[in-house]
C-alpha positions in Angstrom: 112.7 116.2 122.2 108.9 116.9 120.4 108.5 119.6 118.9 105.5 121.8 118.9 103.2 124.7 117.7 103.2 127.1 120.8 99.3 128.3 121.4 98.9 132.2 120.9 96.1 134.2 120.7 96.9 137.5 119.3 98.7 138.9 115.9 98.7 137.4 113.1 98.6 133.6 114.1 95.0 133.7 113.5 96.0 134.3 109.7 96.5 130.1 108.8 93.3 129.4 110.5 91.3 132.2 108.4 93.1 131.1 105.5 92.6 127.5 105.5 88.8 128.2 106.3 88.7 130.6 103.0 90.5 128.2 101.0 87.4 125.3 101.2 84.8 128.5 101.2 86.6 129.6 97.7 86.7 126.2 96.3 82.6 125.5 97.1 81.9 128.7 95.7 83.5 128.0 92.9 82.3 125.0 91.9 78.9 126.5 92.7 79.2 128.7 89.5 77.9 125.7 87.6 80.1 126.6 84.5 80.8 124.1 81.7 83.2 121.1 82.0 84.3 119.7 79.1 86.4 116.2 79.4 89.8 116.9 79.6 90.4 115.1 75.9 87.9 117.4 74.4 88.6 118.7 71.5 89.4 122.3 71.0 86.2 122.8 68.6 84.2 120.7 71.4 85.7 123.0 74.4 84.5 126.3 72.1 81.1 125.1 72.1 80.8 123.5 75.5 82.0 127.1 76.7 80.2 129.4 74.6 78.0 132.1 75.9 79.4 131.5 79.5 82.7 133.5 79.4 81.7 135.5 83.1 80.5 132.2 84.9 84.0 130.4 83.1 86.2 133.1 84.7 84.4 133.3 88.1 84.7 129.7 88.4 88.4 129.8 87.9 88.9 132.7 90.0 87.3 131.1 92.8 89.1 127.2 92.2 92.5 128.4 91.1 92.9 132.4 91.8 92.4 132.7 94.8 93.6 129.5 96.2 96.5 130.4 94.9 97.1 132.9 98.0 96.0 130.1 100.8 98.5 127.1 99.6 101.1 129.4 99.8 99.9 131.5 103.2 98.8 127.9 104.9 102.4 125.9 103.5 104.6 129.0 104.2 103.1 128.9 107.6 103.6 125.1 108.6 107.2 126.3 106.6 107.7 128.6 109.8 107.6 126.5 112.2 108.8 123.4 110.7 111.7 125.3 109.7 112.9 125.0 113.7 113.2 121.2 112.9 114.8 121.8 109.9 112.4 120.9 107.6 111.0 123.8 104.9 110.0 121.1 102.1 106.5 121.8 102.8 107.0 125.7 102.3 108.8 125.1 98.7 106.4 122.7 97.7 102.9 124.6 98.4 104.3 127.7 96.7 105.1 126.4 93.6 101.9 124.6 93.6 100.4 128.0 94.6 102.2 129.4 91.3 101.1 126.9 89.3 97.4 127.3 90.4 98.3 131.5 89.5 99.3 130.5 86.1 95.8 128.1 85.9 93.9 131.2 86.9 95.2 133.5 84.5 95.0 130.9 81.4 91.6 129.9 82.3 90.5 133.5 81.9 92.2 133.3 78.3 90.4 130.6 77.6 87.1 131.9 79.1 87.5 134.5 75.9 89.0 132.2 73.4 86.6 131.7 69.9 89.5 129.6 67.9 89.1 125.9 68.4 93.3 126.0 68.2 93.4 128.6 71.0 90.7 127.0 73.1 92.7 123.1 72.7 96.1 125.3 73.4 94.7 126.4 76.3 92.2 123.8 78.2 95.1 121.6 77.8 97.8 123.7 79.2 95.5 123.9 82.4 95.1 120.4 82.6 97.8 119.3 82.0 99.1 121.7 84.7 96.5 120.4 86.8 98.5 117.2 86.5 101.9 119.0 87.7 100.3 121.0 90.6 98.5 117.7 91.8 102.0 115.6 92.4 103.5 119.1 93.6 100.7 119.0 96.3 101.4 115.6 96.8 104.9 116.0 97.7 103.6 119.0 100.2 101.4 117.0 102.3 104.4 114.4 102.1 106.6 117.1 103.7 103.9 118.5 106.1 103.3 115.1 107.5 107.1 114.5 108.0 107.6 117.5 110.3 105.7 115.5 113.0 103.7 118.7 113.2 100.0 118.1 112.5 97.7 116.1 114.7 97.6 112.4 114.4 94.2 112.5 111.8 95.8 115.2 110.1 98.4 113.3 109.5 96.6 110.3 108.1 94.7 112.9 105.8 97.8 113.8 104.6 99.1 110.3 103.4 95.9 109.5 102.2 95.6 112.8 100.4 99.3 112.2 98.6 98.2 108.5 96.9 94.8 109.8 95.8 96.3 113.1 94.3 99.5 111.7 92.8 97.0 108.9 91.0 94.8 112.2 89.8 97.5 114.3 88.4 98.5 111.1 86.7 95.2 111.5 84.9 95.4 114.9 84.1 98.9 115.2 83.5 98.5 112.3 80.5 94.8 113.6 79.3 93.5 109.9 80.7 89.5 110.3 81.2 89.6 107.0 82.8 91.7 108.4 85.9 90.4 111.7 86.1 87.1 111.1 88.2 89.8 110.6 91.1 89.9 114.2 91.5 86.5 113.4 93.2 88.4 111.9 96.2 92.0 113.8 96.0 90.0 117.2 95.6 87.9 117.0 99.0 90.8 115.3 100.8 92.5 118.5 99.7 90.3 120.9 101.2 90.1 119.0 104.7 94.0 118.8 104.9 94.5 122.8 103.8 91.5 123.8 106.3 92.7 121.4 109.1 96.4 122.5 108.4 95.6 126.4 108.6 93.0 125.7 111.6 95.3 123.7 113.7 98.2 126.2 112.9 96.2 129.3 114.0 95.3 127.1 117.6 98.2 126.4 118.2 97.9 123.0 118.5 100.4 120.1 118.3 
């Protein structure tokens, strides 16, 4: 017996969709801020420098790529949770709230560090957000993992997905160990991100299978 995402058209179902549109919108204004990215094995001198002078642009950035985020992964996952759940499957909702935590606790140290003047502070603090980077990349992972196993999402959605968990896990291997070698993956596991958090919420809100 299939299951599958009843079509409605009024109330709150329209929430994923809206969601999973702001989510891509957040992360491209974000990274529109043009703020300062130092590698991730800067040193906390280098980091100090590299961010000097653009505390507002720093913060922005972060509150756009991390902050508010935050609140789709865990609207978008807690909805696929919802329905999965009638299958018995709410590994998807567990996972994309702790990931959405984890982005929280990115937010709110990336404003620290959009303030911090002591190298020690600043290399305290860009690492702790990497290196949680790393964390909330395989937690991400393991949510697409769980939203492609509720037999769910559409059949590209579902490809997206698998794709999405090898190139993320192999990125928040990167960040997680400081490698600069494997952190330029985040330039395929980041937009395969946003197209499985937008198509998720979007296909939720249709109604579709």
């Amino acid at each position: 017996m299939s299951t599958t995402i009843a079509p409605r058209r009024s109330g709150l179902i329209t929430l994923p969709a809206i969601t999973g549109i702001a989510y891509t919108l957040s992360w491209v204004a974000g990274l529109s801020v043009g703020a300062p990215s130092p590698k991730i094995d800067s040193s906390g001198a280098a980091v100090v420098s590299a961010l000097a002078g653009h505390s507002a642009a720093v913060t922005t950035q972060f509150l756009f790529t991390e902050g508010l985020p935050a609140a789709g992964l865990a609207i978008v996952s807690l909805a696929l949770a919802r329905v999965a759940s009638r299958g018995g499957s709410i590994g998807v909702g567990v996972a994309g709230v702790v990931a959405a935590l984890i982005s929280f606790c990115q937010f709110v140290l990336g404003v620290a560090l959009a303030g911090a003047s002591s190298p020690g502070t600043a290399h305290l603090l860009f690492d702790g957000v990497n290196r949680l980077d790393g964390i909330k990349m395989c937690t991400l992972a393991v949510m697409a993992v769980a939203a492609v196993s509720t037999g769910l999402l559409p059949r590209w959605l579902r490809i997206t997905g698998v794709a999405l968990a090898v190139a993320i896990v192999a990125s928040g291997i990167g960040y997680l160990l400081l490698l600069p070698s494997m952190a330029p993956l985040a330039y395929v596991s980041g937009p395969l991100l946003l197209l499985f958090v937008t198509g998720t919420g979007v296909v939720l809100g249709r109604g579709d299978r």
